[in-house]
N, C-alpha and C positions, 0 to 999 in steps of 0.2 A: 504494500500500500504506500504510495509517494505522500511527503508531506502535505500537499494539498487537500488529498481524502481525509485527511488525519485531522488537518484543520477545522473541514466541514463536520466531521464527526463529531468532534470537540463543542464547536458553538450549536449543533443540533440539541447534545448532551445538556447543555447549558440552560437552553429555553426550555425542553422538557424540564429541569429540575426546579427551574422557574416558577412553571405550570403548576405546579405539583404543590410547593410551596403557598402558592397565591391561594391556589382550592381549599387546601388542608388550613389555612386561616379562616377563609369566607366560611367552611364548614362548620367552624367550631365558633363562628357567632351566629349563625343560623339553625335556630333551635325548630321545632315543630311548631305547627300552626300555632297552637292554642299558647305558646311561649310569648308572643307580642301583647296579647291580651290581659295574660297572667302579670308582665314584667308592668303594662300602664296602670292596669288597679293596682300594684304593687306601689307604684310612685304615688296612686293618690291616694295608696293608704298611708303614707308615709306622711304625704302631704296634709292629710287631717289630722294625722295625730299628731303633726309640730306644730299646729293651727295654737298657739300659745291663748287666744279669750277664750277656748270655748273648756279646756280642763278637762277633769272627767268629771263631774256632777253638773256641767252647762247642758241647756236646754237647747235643741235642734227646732227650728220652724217647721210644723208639718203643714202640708197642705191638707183641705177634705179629700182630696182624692189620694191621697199618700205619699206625692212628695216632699221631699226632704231639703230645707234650705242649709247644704254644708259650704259655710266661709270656712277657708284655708290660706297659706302662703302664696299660694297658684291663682287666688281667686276665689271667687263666689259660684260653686255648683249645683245645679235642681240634680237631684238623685230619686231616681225612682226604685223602688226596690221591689214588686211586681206587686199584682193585683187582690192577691193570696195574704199582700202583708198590709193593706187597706183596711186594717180594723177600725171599722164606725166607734166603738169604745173608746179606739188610741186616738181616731184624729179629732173626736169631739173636744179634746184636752186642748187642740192648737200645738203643742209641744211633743217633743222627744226626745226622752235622754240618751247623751251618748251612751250608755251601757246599752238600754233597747237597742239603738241602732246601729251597734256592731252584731249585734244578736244577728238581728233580722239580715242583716249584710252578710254574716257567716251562712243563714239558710238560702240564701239570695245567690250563695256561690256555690252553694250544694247542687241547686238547681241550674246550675250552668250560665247565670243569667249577666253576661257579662257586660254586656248592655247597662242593665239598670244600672249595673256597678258603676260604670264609670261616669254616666249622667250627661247634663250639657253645662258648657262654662258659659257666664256670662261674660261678655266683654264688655270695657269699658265704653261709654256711648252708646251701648247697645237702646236706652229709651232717652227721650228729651224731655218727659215728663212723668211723672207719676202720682197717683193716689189712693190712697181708703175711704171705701162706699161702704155704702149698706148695699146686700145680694140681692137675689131674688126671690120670689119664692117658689118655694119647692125646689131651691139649688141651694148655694151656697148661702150659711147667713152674712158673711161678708168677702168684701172683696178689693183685690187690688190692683188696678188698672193701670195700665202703661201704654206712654205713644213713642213707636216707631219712628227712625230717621226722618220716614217719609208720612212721617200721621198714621201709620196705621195700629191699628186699636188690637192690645194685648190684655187678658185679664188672670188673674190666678185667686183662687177661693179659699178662704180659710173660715175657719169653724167661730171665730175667736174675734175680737178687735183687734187685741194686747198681737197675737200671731200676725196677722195682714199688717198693722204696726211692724210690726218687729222686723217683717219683711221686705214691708218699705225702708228701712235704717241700712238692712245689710244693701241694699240696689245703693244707696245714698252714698255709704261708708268706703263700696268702693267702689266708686265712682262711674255706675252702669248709669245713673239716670245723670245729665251732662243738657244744660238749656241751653239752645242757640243765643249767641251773642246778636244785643242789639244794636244800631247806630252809635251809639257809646261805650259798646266794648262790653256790655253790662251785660248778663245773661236778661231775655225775656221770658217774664212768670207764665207760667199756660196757666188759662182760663176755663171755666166751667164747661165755656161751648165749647172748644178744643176735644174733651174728651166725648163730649155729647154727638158730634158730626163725625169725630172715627169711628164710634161706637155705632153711629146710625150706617155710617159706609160699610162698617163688618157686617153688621143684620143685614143690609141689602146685598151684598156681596153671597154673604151665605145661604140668602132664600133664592137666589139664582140658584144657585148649585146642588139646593135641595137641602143642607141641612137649616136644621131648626137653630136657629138667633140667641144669640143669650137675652135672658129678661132682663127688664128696667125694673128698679123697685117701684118707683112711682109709675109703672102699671100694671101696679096687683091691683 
């Protein structure tokens, strides 16, 4: 074999071990499906539990429908923990303590629901106004409504005042609900009609499309 062969042999030797190298890394961070999922609740469980206000005997916001308002380092996220963990006894309380809601989080992951687990974040700006109402009836008895970038009309229910309060604080605290600046730099306050014409564009928006509207208290 003349040194030329020898050469080519050499630098072929070379990238295969390359190859091989490069794989045998990429493999050993690339774990099975379910390892992405398992590793991001990981981080948010980490992330609540450094959540320094909330301790372990603080109170969690619940929604009437069951979810859960967990502030963290990361943020402010709604966590649902499925529909099995909606006990009308728990969420008449408005609250959740963090012990319940590792409970219900540990059965939450029994059931594979890794979903709920990790929930939605809110981002900051996400509303430019917000408030607590009285519900409707035969839904929620209160409630807390928020407008979108573009106006549009957001509401979440709670059993409680003190809860829909408390839920309005965390949007506030950090800093999800953000007023548009006026001619003077100043934020401008939203108005009663503000929420009353999102609110009316949702009902109309939704009886196109066939579902049922949310109620007005004032008309029960």
């Amino acid at each position: 074999m003349n040194q030329d062969a020898l050469l080519i042999a050499a630098v072929l030797a070379g990238v295969v071990a390359v190859a091989l190298f490069l794989r045998r890394g990429r493999d050993e961070r690339v774990g099975p499906p379910g390892d992405a999922d398992e590793a991001a609740d990981g981080a948010a469980a980490r992330d609540d539990a450094a959540s320094g206000p909330l301790g372990g005997d603080a109170r969690l916001v619940l929604e009437s429908d069951g979810h859960v308002w967990l502030p963290g380092l990361r943020g402010l996220r709604r966590v649902w923990l499925g529909s099995e963990d909606a006990d009308p006894a728990l969420t008449a309380a408005g609250y959740l303590s963090r012990e319940e809601f590792e409970k219900r989080r540990a059965l939450a992951r029994l059931r594979g629901d890794s979903a709920g687990l990790l929930g939605d974040t809110f981002q900051p700006g996400d509303f430019t106004a917000a408030r607590v109402v009285r519900g409707a009836a035969g839904a929620e008895p209160w409630r807390l409504e928020a407008l979108g970038p573009d106006g549009e009309y957001v509401s979440f229910g709670f059993e409680t005042q003190s809860s829909a309060e408390a839920a309005l604080g965390l949007l506030e605290e950090h800093g999800v609900v953000r007023r548009p600046p006026g001619e003077d730099g100043e934020p401008v306050p939203a108005s009663p009609g503000d929420f009353e014409e999102a609110r009316r564009r949702a009902e109309e928006t939704e009886l196109a499309l066939g579902a049922e509207p949310p109620l007005d208290e004032d008309r029960r």
